[in-house]
Structures are given as structure tokens and as C-alpha cells.
N, C-alpha and C positions, 0 to 999 in steps of 0.2 A: 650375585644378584642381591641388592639391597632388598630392605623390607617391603620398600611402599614398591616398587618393583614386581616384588613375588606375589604380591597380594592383586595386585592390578593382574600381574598374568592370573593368577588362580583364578580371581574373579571373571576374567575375559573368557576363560576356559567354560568355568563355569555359566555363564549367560549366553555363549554360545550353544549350549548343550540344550538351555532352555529353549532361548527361541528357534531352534531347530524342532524340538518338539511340539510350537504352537501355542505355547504357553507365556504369560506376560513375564513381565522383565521385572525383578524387585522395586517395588520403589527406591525414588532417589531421596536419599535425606540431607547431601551434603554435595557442594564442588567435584570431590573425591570421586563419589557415585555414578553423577553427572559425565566427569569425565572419561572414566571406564567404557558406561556405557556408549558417548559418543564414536569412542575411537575402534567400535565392532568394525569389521571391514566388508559383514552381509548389508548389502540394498536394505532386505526385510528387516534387518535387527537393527539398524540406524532406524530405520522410520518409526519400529517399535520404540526406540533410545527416545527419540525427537517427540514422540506425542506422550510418551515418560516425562518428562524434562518438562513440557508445558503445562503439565497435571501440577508438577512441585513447583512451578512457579505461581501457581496461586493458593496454593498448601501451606500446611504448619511452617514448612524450611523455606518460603518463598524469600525473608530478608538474607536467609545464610548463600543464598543464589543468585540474588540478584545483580546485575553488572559485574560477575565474573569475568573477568579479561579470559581465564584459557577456557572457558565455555562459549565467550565472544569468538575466539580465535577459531574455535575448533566450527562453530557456524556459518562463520567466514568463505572457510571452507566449504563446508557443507551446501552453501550455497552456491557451490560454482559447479557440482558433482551432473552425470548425467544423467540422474534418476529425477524423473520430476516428481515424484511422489518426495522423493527427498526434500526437493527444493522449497516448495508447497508447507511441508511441515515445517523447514526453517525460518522459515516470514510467521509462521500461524506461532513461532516463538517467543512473538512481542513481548509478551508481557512479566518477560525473563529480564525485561530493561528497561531503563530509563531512556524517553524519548531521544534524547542527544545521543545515548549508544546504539540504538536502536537504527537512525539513519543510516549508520555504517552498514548493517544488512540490506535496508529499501536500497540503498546506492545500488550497492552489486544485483538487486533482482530487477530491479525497475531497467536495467540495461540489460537484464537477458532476452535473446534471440528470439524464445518461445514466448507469444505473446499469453499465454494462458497464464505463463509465470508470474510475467511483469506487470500485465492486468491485475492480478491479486494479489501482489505486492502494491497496487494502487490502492485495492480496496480493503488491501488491510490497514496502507495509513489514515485511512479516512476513520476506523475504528480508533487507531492510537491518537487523532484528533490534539494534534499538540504543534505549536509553530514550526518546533524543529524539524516537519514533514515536508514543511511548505520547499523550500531551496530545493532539493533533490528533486522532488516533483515536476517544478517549474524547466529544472534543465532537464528534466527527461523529455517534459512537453513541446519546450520548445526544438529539441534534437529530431522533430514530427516537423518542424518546418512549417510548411503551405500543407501539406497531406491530408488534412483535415475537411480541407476546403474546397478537395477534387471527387468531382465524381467517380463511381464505380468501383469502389474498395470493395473491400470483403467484409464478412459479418466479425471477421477476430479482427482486424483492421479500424472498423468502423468503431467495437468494443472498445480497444485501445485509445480513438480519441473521447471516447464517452468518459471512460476512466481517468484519464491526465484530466480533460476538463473540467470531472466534478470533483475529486478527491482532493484540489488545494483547499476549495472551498471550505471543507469540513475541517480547518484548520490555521486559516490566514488571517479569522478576524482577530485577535492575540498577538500576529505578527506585527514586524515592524513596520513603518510606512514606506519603505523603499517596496520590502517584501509585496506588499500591498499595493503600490503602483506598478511592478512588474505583471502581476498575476493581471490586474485590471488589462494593462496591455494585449496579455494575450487573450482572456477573454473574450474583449469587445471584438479582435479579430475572426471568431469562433461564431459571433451570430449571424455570418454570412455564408455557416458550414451548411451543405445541402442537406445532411442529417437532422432531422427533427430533434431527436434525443440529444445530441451534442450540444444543439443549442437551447434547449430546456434546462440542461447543466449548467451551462452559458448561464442561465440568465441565476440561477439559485449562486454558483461561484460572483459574479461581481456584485448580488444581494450581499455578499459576507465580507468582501473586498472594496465594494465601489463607496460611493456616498454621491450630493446635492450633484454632484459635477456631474456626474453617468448618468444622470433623468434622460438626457437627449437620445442618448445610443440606445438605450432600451425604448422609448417610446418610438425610435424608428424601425426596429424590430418587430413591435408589436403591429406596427403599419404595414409592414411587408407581411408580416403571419396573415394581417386582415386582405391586404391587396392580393392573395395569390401571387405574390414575386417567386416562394420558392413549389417547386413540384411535390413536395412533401410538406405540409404545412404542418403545425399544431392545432389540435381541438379546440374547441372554443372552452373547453375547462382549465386548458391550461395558459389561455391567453388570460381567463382571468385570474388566474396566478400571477402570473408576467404584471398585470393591473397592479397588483395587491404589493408587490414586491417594488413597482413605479414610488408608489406613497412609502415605502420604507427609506429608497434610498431618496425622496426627496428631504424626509425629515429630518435627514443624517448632513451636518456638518462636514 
């Protein structure tokens, strides 16, 4: 057994012992730490490891951390595990990476099963608020199809199109303009969801994505909000948001 061998198993030996006692995990000061801790093979001592790891990524050691490939690797993983406490911790990992590394975890969570998961991989890109969110999103969104647009979902259902709706938004205006007429596409299809909230999202995402051109599709929105078209309409506080947000994108080139 090599050195860096002996020392990881001692070490492994060692923080199993802790957090089997209930007790925190060392800090991480380096890769090395990081990785140790990761590769416990307790549920409870990974999720200890994971919300370790996110401490030192905005700590003293946060540059000697950052965009580690076998920290990425080992997340990677971790992201696919069937603990959703796991899961949960490895997205709230952001800020372990640089936006562009960082997609590579939203990819794999935004497409898990459990919507609780993939919902908060929504709303954590919306915190990481960087272009490189926008792609992964858009194909998550659109992978929902029409589904948005039928009645009778469920409240994690309904969740999930509230989420993909608003979360490109918090990050598209910096995108490119293909990125930017893609999202508008789906948007404007959105403010015919019979969900009130989705299309409140609706209108705050093509504020950040649309411009002069989208005046019309939100002013017919705001028609239908007034006419009673849909069964669940918006407040009239939030039509006059919709108002407010008309004179933005008309000012916009």
C-alpha cells in the first residue's frame, strides 16, 4: 500500500468513526480532504462530506478547490445516487465551480425522475445566474413538450413547469441571440398555460429574453388576463406588472 493509499484509508477509517459518533467531519483544506471525504460509502457521512465541501468552497481553500476534475467526477456520481438528501446537497455544490463546470451537474439533475430534485436544480441555476444555464434548461423545458399547457397536473407537476419557465430567465439576458430566440419561442407558447404562476414566469422570462418585437404577444396576454379567457386569471397587481414590463420590452431594440 502506497503512501497517499495508507493515509486515505486511515483517514476513511478515521471519519467513519467520527461521523458514526454524530460528530462533524474535519474541515477540508485541500483536493486530497475533499476527496477522502467524498468517497465514505455512509448515506449520512456523504451528505456530512457534501455540505463540508460547500463550507470550503467559499472558505480560505475555496481557489485550491475550485474546478477540481476528481471532485467533479466524484459529484457526478453522486448525483445519480438514490439518496435524495444526497442529490439535493450535490446541486447546493455550485459554488465549487465555474459556471461552464457546473452545467455538467444541472444536466444530470434537471433530468432526474424525482421532480423535487430537478425542480431545485432549476432553482439553484437561477442563483448561479450565468448563460451557461441557459442550454440545459431550455432542453430540459422543452423535453415537457405541451404538458404545461394541459389541465389537471399535480402541484410537483405544475412546480416543475413554474421552474423551467422562470429559471432561463434569471440568466438569458448575457446569452447569445440564437439562446435568446429559442427561450422567447418557448415562453410565448407558456402564456396560454392555464396556470396563473407559469404565466407570471412567462411574462418576467421573455422581459429578460424578448425585446420591440414581443410587445404584441404580451399585450394579448394581458387582454386575455382582463377578458376572463383563462379560469384562473392574475390579480390586477400583477397585470400591472405585465403593464410595466410592456414599456420595457417596447424600449428594447
Amino acid at each position: 500500500m502506497n503512501n497517499f493509499a495508507f493515509t486515505a484509508f486511515f483517514s476513511a477509517s478515521l471519519l467513519l468513526t467520527t461521523a458514526a459518533h454524530g460528530k462533524s467531519l474535519p474541515q477540508i483544506k485541500s483536493v486530497q480532504d475533499a476527496v477522502i471525504q467524498l468517497r465514505m460509502k455512509s448515506d449520512t457521512t456523504k451528505v456530512l462530506a457534501l455540505k463540508n465541501l460547500q463550507k470550503a468552497c467559499t472558505g480560505r481553500y475555496r481557489r485550491a478547490l475550485k474546478d477540481s476534475p476528481m471532485i467533479l467526477k466524484l459529484l457526478q456520481t453522486a448525483a445519480k445516487a438514490e439518496n435524495i438528501n444526497i442529490k439535493k446537497a450535490v446541486i447546493e455544490s455550485y459554488r465549487c465551480f465555474s459556471p461552464e463546470k457546473f452545467k455538467n451537474l444541472l444536466t444530470i439533475q434537471l433530468a432526474d425522475k424525482d421532480s423535487s430534485v430537478s425542480n431545485f436544480a432549476a432553482e439553484i441555476s437561477a442563483r448561479v445566474s450565468d448563460p451557461a444555464m441557459v442550454k440545459p434548461l431550455l432542453e430540459a423545458w422543452a423535453k415537457l413538450g405541451n404538458s404545461c399547457l394541459q389541465d389537471g397536473l399535480s402541484k410537483s407537476q405544475i412546480d416543475t413547469c413554474v421552474w423551467l419557465t422562470y429559471a432561463p430567465g434569471a440568466s438569458v439576458e448575457r446569452a447569445s441571440e440564437t439562446l435568446k430566440k429559442e427561450t422567447v419561442s418557448l415562453v410565448i407558447s407558456h402564456f396560454e398555460s392555464p396556470y396563473p404562476k407559469v404565466r407570471e414566469v412567462a411574462v418576467e422570462t421573455l422581459t429578460a429574453a424578448g425585446n420591440a418585437q414581443h410587445v404584441k404577444a404580451l399585450s394579448e396576454l394581458i387582454k386575455k388576463e382582463k377578458a376572463g379567457h383563462f379560469a384562473s386569471a392574475n390579480d390586477s397587481a400583477l397585470l400591472t406588472r405585465f403593464k410595466k414590463r410592456l414599456k420595457t420590452l417596447s424600449a428594447r431594440k
